[in-house]
C-alpha positions, 0 to 999 in steps of 0.5 A: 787825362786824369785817372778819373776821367780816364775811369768814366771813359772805362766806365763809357766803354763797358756801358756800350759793350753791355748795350750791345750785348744786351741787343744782340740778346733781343735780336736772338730770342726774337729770331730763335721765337720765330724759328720755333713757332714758325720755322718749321711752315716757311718757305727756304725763301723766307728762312734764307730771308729771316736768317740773313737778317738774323746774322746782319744785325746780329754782327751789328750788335756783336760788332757794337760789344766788341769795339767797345770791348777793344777800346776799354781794353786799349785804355786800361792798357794805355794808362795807369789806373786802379784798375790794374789791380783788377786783373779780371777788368783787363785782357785781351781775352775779354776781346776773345772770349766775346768774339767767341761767344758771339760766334757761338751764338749766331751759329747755335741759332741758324742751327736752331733754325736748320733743326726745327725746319728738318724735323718739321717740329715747332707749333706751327701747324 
């Protein structure tokens, strides 16, 4: 493989990660919309329901991001590209820190969630 076809590979690569990112963006302001407006008059029924939804395609979407991140990963470590001047392209704490920050944010919003149903606040009414 070629420097450039291995760079439009890269290029594949980064291109589903940010995809998955930006769906697991979607997916949480949704559920984090329907936690403020209406968590708070939901039945534990319907929380347990909307919130297992919630963290399944959330994992999906994050899942998504950190395959592709892994695998850009793999290839800029596997072959010699002009990339390797550009350490902040390449490292395996890209794999980390993505992992972490959807960790993060699935946790911050089922908490979100727990918070607005104890305090009974939100708009609905």
């Amino acid at each position: 493989m070629s420097e450039a076809e291995t760079l439009e590979l890269i290029a594949d690569y980064a291109s589903n990660a940010v995809a998955g990112i930006a769906l697991y963006a979607t997916i949480t302001f949704a559920y984090l919309t329907v936690s403020y407006f209406v968590g708070a008059a939901l039945s534990t029924f319907q929380t347990v329901a909307v919130s297992t939804l919630y963290v399944g395609f959330a994992i999906a979407a994050a899942a998504s991001c950190v395959v592709s991140t892994q695998a850009w990963s793999a290839l800029i470590a596997s072959r010699s590209t002009i990339l390797d001047s550009l350490p902040l392209y390449a490292g395996w704490y890209w794999d980390i820190f993505i992992a972490l920050f959807f960790t993060a944010g699935i946790g911050v919003s089922i908490y979100f969630m727990y918070d607005v149903r104890k305090k009974g606040s939100g708009h609905a009414t």
